[in-house]
Structure formats: structure tokens, C-alpha cells
Backbone bond lengths (Angstrom), bond angles and torsions (degrees), N, CA, C in turn:
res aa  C-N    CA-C-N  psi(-1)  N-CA   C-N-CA  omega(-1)  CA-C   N-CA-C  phi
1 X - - - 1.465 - - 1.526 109.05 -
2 X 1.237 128.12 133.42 1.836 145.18 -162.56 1.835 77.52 -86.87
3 X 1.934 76.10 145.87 2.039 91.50 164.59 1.011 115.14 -49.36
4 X 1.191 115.60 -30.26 1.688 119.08 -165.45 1.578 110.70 -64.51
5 X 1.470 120.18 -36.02 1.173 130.81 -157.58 1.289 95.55 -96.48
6 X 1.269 134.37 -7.50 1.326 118.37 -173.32 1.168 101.92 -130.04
7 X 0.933 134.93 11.71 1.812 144.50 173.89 1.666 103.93 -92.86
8 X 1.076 103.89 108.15 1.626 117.22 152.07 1.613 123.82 -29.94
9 X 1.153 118.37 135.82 1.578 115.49 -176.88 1.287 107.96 -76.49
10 X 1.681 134.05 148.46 1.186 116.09 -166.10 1.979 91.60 -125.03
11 X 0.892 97.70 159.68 1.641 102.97 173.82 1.403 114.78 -91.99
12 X 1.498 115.50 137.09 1.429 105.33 174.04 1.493 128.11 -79.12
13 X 1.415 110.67 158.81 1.590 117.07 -156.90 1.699 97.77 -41.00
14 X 0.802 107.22 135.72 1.941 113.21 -178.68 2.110 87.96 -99.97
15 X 1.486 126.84 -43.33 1.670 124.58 -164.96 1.091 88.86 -64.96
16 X 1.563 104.39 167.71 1.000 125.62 171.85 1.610 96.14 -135.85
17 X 1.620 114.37 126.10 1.395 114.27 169.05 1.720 115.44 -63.10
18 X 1.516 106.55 124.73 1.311 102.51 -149.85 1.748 95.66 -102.62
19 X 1.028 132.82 -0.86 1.527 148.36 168.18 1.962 97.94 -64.50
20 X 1.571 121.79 -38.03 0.651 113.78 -157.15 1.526 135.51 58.88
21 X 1.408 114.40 -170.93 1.696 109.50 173.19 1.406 134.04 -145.76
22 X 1.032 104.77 71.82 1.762 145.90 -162.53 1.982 80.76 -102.51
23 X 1.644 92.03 150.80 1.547 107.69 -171.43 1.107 114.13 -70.80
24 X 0.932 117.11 -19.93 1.557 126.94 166.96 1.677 121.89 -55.41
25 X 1.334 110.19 -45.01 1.082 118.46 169.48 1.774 115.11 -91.85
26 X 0.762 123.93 -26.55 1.529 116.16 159.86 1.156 139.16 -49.23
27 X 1.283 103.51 -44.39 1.146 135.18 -134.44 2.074 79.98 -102.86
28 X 0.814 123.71 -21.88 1.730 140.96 -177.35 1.756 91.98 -80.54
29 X 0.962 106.97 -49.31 1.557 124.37 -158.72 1.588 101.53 -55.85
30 X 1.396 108.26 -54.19 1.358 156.68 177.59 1.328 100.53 -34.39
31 X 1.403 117.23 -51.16 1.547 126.86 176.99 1.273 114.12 -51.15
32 X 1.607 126.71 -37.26 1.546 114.61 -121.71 1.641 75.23 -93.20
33 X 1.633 110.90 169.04 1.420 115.60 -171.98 1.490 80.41 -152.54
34 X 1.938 120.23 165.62 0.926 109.17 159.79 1.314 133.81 -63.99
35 X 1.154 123.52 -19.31 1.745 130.00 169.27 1.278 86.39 -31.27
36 X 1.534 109.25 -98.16 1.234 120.92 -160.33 1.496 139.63 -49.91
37 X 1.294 104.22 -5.01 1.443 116.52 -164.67 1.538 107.92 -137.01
38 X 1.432 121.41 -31.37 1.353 111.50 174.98 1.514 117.21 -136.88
39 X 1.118 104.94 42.91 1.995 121.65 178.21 1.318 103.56 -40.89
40 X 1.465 98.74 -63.65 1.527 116.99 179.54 1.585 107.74 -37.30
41 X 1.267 122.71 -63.30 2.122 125.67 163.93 1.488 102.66 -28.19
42 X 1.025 99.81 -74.26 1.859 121.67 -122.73 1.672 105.96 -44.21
43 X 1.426 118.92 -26.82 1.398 144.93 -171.74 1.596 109.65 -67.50
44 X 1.847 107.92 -41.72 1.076 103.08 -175.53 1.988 108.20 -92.93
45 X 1.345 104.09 -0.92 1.809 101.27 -172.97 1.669 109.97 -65.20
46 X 1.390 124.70 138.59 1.027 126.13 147.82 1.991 128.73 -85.40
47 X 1.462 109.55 146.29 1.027 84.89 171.61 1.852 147.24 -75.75
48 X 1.253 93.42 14.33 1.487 134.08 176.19 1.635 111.26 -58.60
49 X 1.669 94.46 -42.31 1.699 111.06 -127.34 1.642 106.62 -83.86
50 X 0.993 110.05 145.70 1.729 138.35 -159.44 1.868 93.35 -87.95
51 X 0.764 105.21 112.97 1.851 113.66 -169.77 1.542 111.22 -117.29
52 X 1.789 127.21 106.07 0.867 119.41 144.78 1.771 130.41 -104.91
53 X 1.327 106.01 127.89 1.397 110.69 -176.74 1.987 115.65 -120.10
54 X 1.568 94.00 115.47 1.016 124.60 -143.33 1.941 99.11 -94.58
55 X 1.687 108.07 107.63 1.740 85.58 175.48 1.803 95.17 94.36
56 X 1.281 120.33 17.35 1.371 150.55 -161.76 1.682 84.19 -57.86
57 X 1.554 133.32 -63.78 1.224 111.86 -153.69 1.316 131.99 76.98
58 X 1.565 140.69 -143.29 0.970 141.52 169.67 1.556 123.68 -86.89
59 X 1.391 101.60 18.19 1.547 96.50 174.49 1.486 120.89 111.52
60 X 1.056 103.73 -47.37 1.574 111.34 -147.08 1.731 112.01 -59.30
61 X 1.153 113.03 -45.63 1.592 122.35 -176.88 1.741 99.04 -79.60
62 X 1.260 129.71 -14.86 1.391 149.05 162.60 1.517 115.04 -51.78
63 X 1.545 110.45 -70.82 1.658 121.36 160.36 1.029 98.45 -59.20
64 X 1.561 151.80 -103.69 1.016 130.76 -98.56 1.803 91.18 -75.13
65 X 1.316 117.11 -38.49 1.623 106.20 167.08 1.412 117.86 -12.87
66 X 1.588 100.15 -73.08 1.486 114.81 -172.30 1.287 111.96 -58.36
67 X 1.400 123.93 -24.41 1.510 112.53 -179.10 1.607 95.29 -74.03
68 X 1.238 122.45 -18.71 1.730 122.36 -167.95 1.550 101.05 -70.10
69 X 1.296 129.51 -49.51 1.354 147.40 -162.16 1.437 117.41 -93.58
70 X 1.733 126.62 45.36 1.409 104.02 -170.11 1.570 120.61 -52.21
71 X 0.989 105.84 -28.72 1.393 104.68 -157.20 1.786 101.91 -111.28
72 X 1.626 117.61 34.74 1.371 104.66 -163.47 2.190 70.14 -140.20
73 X 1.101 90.39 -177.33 1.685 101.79 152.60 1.587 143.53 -138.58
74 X 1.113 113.95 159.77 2.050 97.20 -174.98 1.300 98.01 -125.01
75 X 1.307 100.35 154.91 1.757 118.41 169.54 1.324 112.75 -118.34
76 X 1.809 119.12 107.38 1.608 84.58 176.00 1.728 97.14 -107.81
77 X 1.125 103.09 158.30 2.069 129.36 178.72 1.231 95.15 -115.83
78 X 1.956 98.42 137.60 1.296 116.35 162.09 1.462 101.02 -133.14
79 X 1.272 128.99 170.56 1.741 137.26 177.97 1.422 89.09 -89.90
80 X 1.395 140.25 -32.64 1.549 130.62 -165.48 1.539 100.74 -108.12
81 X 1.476 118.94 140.26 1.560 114.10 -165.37 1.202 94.97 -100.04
82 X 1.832 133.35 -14.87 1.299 116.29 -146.13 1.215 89.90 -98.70
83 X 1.399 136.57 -7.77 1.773 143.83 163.47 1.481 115.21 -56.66
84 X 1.149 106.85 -31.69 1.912 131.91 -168.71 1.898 79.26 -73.76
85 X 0.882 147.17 -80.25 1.585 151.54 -138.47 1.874 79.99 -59.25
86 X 0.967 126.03 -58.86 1.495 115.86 -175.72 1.277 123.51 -55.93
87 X 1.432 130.93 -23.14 0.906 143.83 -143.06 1.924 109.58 -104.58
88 X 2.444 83.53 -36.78 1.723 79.91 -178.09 1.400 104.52 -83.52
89 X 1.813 118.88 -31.84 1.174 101.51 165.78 1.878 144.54 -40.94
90 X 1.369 112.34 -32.23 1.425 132.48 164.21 1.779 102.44 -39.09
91 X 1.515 99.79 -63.44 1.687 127.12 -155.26 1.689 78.20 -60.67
92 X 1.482 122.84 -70.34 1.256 110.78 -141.29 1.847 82.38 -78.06
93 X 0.956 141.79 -47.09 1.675 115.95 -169.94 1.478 118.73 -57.07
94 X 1.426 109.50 14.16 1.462 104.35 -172.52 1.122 84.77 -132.95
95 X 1.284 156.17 -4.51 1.104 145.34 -175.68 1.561 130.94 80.37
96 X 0.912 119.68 7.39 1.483 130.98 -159.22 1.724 88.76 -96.98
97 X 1.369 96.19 126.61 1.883 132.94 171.10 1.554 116.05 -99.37
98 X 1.514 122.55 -14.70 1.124 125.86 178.82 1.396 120.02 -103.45
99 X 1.483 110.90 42.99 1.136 134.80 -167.80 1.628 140.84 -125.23
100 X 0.952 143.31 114.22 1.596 143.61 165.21 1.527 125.49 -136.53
101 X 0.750 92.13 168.06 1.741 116.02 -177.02 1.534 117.87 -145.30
102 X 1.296 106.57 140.83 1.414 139.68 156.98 1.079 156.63 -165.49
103 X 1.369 117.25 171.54 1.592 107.94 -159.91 1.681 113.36 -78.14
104 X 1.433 117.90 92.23 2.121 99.22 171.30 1.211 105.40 -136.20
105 X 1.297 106.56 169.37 1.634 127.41 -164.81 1.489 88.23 -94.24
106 X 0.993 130.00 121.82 1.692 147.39 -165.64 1.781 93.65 -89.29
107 X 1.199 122.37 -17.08 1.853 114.17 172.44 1.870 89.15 -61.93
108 X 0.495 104.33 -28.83 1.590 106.19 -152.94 1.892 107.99 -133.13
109 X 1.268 114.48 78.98 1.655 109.41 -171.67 1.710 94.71 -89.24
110 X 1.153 96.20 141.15 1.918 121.60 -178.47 1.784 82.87 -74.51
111 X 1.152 141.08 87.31 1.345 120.79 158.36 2.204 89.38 -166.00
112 X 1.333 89.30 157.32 0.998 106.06 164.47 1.934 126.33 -70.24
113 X 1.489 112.48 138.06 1.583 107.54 174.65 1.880 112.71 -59.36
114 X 1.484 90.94 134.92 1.791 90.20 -168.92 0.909 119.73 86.11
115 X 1.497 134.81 20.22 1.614 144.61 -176.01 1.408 114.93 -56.78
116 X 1.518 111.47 -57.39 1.125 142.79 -157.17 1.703 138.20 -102.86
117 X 1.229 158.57 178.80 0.775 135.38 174.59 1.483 95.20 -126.24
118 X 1.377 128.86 -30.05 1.186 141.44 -172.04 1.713 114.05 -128.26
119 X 1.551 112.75 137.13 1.436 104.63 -171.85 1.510 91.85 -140.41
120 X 1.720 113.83 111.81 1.225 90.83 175.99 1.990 96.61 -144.06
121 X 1.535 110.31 168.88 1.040 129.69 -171.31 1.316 122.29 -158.14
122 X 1.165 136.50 130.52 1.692 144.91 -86.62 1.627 104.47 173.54
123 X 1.858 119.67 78.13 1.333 119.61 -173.32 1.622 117.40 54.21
124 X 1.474 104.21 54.64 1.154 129.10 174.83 1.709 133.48 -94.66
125 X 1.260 95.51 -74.64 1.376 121.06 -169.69 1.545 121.28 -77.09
126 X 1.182 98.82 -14.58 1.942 94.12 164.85 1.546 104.70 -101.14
127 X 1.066 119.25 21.21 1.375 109.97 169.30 1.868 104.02 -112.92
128 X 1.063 110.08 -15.52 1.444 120.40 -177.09 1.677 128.27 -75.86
129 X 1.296 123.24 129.59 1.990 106.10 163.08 1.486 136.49 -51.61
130 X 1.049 99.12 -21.29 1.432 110.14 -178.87 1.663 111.03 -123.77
131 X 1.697 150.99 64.64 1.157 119.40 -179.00 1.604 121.10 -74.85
132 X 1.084 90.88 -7.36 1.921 103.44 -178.72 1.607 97.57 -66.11
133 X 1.312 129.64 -75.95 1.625 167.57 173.51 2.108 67.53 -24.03
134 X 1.225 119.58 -92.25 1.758 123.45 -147.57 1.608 95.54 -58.54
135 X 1.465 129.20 -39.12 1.331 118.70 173.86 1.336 131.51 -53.82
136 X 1.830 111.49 -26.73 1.087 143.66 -169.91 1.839 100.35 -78.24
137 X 1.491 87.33 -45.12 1.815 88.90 175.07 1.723 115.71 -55.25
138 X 1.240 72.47 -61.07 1.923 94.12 -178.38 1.677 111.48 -24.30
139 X 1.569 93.94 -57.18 1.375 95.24 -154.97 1.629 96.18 -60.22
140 X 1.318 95.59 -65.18 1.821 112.69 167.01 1.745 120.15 20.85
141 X 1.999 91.40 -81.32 1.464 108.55 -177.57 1.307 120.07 -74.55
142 X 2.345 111.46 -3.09 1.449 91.90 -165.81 1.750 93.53 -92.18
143 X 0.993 97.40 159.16 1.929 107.93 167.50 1.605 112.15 -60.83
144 X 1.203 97.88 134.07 1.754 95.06 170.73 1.669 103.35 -74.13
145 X 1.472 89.46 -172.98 1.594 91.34 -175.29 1.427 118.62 71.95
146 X 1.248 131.83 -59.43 1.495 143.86 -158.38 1.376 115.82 -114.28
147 X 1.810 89.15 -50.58 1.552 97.49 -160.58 1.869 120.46 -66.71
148 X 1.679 101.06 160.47 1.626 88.38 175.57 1.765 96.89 -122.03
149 X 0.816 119.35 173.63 1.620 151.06 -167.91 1.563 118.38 -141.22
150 X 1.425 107.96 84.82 1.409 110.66 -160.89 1.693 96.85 -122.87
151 X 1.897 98.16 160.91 1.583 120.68 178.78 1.134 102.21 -154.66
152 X 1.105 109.28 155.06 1.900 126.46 157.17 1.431 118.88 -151.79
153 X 0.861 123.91 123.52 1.037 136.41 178.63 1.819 127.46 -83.56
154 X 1.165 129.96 118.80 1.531 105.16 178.62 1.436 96.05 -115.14
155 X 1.581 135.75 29.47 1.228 107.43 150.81 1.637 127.62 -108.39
156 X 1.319 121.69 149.29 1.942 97.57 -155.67 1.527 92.18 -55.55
157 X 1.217 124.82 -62.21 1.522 117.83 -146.00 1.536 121.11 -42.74
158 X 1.418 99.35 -27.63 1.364 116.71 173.89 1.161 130.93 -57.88
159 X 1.587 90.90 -61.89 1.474 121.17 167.36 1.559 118.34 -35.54
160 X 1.730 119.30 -66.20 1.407 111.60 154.50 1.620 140.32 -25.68
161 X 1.271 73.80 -43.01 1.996 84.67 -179.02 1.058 123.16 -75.07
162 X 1.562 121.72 -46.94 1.521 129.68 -162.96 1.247 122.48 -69.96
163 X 1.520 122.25 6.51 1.781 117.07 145.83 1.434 96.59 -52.58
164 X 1.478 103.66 -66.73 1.384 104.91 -170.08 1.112 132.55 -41.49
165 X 1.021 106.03 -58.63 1.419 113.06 -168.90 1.816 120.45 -72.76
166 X 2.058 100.73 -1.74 1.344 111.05 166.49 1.601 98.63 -96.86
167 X 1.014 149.18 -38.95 1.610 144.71 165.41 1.483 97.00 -57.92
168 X 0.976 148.94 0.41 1.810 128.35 162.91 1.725 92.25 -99.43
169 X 0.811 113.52 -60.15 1.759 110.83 175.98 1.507 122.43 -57.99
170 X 1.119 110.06 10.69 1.396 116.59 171.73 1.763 130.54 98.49
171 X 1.052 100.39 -25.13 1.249 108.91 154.05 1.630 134.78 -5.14
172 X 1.095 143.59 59.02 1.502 119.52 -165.54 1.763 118.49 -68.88
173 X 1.653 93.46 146.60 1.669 87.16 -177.39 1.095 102.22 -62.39
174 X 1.326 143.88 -11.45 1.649 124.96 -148.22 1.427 121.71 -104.96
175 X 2.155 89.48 -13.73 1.628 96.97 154.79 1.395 102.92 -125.59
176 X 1.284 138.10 79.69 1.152 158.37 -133.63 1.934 118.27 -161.73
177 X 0.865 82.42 63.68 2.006 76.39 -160.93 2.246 97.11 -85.98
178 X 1.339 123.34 117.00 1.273 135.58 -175.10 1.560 112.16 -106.76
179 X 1.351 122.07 111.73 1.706 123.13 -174.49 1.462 100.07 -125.25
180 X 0.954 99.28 -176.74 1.797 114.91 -170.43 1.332 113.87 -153.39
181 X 1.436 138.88 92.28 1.367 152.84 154.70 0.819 131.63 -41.57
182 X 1.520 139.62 -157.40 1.633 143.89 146.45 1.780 94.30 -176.41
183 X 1.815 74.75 150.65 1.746 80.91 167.26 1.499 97.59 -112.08
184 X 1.673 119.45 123.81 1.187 116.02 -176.00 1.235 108.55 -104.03
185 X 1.738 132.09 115.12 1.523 110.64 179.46 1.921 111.27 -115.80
186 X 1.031 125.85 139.59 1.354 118.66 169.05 1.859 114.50 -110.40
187 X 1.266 116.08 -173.50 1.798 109.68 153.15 1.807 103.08 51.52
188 X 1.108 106.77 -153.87 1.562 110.51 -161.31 1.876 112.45 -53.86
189 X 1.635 94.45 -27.06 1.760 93.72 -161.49 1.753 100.80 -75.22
190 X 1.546 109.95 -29.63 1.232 124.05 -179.22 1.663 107.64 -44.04
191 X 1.552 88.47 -57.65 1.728 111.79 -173.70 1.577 120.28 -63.91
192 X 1.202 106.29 -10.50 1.564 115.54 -175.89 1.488 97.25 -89.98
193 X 1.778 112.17 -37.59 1.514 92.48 176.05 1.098 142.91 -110.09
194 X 1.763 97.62 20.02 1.666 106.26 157.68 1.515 113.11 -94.07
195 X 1.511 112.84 -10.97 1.741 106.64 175.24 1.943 89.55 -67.50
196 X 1.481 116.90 -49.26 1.308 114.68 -153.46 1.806 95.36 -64.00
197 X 1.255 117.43 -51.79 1.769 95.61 172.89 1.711 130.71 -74.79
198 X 0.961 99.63 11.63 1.666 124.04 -177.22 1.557 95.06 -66.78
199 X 1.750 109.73 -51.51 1.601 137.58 -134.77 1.874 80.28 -110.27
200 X 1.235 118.28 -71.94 1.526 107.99 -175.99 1.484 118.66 -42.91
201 X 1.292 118.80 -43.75 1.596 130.03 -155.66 1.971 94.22 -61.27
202 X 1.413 120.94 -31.03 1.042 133.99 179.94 1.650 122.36 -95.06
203 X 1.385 106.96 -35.49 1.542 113.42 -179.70 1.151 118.70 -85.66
204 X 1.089 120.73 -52.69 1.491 145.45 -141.64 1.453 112.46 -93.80
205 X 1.339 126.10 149.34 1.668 129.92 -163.11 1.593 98.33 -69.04
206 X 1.123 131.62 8.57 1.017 143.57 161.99 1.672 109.97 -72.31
207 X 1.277 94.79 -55.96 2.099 99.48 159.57 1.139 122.87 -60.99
208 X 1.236 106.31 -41.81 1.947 111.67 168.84 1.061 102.56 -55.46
209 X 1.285 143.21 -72.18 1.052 132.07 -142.08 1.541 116.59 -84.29
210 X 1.117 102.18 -24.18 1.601 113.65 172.05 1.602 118.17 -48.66
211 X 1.456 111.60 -34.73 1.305 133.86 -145.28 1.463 95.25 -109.70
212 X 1.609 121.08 -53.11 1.266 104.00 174.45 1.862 120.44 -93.32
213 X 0.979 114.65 0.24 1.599 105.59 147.22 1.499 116.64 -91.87
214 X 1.283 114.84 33.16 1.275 96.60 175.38 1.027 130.99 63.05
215 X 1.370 144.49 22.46 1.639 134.84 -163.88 1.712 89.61 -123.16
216 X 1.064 146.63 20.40 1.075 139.88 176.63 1.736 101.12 165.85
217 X 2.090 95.01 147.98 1.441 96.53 152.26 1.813 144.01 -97.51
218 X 1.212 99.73 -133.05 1.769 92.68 164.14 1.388 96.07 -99.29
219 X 0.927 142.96 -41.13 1.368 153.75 -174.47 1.851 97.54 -42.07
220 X 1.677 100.72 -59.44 1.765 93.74 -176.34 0.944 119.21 -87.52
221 X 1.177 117.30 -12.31 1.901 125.07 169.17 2.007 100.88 -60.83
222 X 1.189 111.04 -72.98 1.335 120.56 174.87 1.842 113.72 -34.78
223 X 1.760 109.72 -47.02 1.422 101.66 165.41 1.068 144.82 -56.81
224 X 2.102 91.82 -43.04 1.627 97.77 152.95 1.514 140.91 -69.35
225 X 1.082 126.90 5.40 1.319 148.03 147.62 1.118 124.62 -46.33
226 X 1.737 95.50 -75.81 1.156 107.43 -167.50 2.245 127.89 -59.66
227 X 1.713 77.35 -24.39 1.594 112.52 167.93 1.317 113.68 -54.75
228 X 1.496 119.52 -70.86 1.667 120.08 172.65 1.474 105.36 -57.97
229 X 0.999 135.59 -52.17 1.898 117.32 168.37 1.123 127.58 -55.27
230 X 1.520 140.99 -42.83 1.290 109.00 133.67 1.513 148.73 -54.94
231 X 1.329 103.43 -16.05 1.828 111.76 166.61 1.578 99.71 -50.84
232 X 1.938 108.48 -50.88 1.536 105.29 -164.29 1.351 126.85 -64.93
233 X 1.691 91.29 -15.79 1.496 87.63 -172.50 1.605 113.50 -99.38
234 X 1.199 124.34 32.12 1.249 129.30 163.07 1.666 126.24 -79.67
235 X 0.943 106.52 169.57 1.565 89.99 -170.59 1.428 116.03 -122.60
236 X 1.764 119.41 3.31 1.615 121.05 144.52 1.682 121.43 -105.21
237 X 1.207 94.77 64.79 1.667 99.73 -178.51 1.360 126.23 -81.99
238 X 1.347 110.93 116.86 1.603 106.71 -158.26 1.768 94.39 -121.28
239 X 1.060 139.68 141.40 1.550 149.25 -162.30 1.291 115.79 -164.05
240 X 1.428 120.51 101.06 1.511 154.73 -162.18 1.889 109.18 -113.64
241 X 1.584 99.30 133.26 1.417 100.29 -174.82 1.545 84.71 -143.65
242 X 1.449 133.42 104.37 1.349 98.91 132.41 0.765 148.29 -143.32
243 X 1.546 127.72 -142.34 1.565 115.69 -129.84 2.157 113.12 -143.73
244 X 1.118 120.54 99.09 1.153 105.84 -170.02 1.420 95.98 -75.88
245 X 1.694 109.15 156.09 1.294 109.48 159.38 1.529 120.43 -151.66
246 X 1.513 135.78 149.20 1.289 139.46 -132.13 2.100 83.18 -136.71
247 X 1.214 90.60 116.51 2.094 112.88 147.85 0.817 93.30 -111.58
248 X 1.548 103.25 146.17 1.515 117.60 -166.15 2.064 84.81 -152.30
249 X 1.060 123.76 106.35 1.373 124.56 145.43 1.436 113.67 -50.52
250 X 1.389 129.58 124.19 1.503 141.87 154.66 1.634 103.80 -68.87
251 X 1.719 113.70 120.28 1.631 111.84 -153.67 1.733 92.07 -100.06
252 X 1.623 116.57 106.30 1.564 133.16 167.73 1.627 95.78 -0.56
253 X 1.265 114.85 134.41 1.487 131.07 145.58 1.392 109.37 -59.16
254 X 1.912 103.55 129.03 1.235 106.87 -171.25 1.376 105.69 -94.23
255 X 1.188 115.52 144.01 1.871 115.60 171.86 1.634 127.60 -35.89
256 X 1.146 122.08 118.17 1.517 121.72 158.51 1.947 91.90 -48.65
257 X 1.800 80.08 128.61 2.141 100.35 175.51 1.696 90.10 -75.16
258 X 1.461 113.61 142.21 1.495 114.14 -175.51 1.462 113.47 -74.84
């Protein structure tokens, strides 16, 4: 029986990322590198290794992958295509050939089970309807035996959950390895990201949305603004995010007994 036939129908993303994607918020995105975001990976990549990165964004944790893998390749996917145009630009100013992008709804990845050698995703899943349903994917495309099935989360609420919510998707604890990070910034890097929520709290679908559910006006959007710009301009600025994150070994297919 073909993957196709035995794969469950998946629903398309019903969330809507509510930060939206105003430069302000990109442009944040823009930062993340694997240092900072996938330390916890980087140890187990070969340069062989078959890379999908899921929720890709502008690239950045995308390349430096590919610089990890000469001789392997990465795919990164986003649900928004007009993020992808930033992303190939990155690829081609860095030069990297072992590279693509495209647009898919991650409930549902266009790829065959066992695609991959690596499956990872990077401030994803608490923004999503389903994170159980996208973990479920994950595991899906990675290869047993080899493959990994990775998340992190940088929002707490998330963060709490996502053992969980990788043991309902299949996950076993017993190849299950769970760590906990932070992005710690002080001095200028601090200050870059209270100007950058200074600028979102007002721009960004994060303002939309504030405004048309009702949970705030322009009046408190503008206060909260005005709040992170004076936060920035202090001169012991300390700014903490963190971040749980889940390796997950895909456990070898065991032999049909003869």
C-alpha cells in the first residue's frame, strides 16, 4: 500500500500567525542563527544530511544549516510565500546551492514518509491549530534509524506542554531527550529588541488584532510602545526568552519475524 493510501487527511492550517509580517517582525526572525536556536541539533548533523526546516521564515537558521551539510541538502517551508522571497535572497548572498524553499501547510507536508534525515521546527507550534497533527507530520517524513524530529518553542506556555504534546503524537519518552535554553541579551542586543517591540506593538498584526478583538485600543498600543522605548533606553537592560526544546530519535523499523 503507497504513503498516500495510508496517510490520514490532514486539515489545512485553520491559525493565523497573529504577529503578522511587517519588518519589524521579520526582520527579528532574521537574527535567529543556528547558534542560537538549534545548539541543541547541530552536534548530531551530518554533512550528508537531508534537512527539512519547517516554519523556515526568512531563512536564516535555513542557511546556516546548509552551510552545515555540504554534501547533504535542506528544504526550508513556510505557510506564507512572500517570506520565502527573503529567504532565497539570504541563500543566494551566501552562496549556498544546497538549497530550496517553499510554500506548504506543515498539517499536511507534500513529501514522502522517511524523506528526511532531519526534521526540525523553530517557534512554531504555539502559534498553530493543531501542534500534535504538525508533530505527527514531523515524525512521519523523518527516517527511522537516523532520523530526528525536532521543536522548540520560545513561548513559555508552549514550552510547558511540548513533552506533551510530543508523547500524544507519538513520540516515545525513551527516545525522547527534553532541554531548556534561553536567549539571554543585555547592552545594545537587548536594545535592538525593545526598539523592535516598541515598532511591532504599533505596526504589526499584532496591532490588528489587538484592536479588532477588542482587547485594546490605539491609545494602549501607543502606551505600550512608548513603554519598550523607554525600557530601551536604560542602561541595565537584561531580556530573557526561553525556550524548551525536544530531540526525538525516530526508533529503527523492526524486522518482519521470517
Amino acid at each position: 500500500m503507497s504513503n498516500e493510501k495510508k496517510k490520514k487527511p490532514c486539515l489545512k492550517e485553520q491559525a493565523t500567525y497573529s504577529h503578522g509580517h511587517h519588518q519589524s517582525v521579520v526582520s527579528s526572525h532574521a537574527r535567529r542563527t543556528v547558534h542560537d536556536s538549534a545548539a541543541f541539533l547541530a552536534p548530531h548533523i551530518q554533512p550528508t544530511a537531508h534537512i527539512l526546516d519547517i516554519g523556515c521564515g526568512p531563512g536564516s537558521i535555513t542557511a546556516d544549516f546548509a552551510a552545515l551539510v555540504p554534501e547533504g541538502r535542506v528544504v526550508g517551508v513556510d505557510a506564507v510565500a512572500s517570506v520565502l522571497d527573503q529567504a532565497r535572497s539570504l541563500a543566494r548572498d551566501r552562496g549556498l546551492a544546497n538549497i530550496e524553499f517553499a510554500a506548504v501547510d506543515a498539517n499536511a507536508l507534500p513529501y514522502p514518509d522517511a524523506a528526511f534525515d532531519v526534521v526540525y521546527c523553530h517557534q512554531v507550534l504555539q502559534h498553530v491549530k493543531d501542534p500534535v497533527g504538525i508533530l505527527r507530520e514531523m515524525r512521519r517524513v523523518a527516517k527511522p534509524g537516523c532520523g530526528f524530529a525536532l521543536a522548540s518553542g520560545g513561548e513559555p506556555n508552549a514550552g510547558r506542554v511540548l513533552p506533551a504534546w510530543a508523547r500524544r503524537a507519538g513520540f516515545a519518552p525513551a527516545d525522547t531527550q527534553v532541554t531548556v535554553t534561553s536567549w539571554c541579551y543585555t547592552g545594545e542586543r537587548a536594545r535592538q529588541w525593545g526598539d523592535m517591540w516598541a515598532e511591532r506593538a504599533v505596526k504589526s498584526g499584532f496591532a490588528t488584532m489587538v484592536k479588532e478583538k477588542g482587547l485594546g485600543t490605539e491609545e494602549d498600543l501607543q502606551a505600550v510602545s512608548r513603554a519598550w522605548t523607554e525600557w530601551a533606553k536604560q542602561e541595565d537592560l537584561f531580556f530573557n526568552v526561553p525556550s524548551t526544546e525536544i530531540l526525538y530519535r525516530v526508533p529503527p523499523v523492526s524486522a518482519n519475524p521470517a
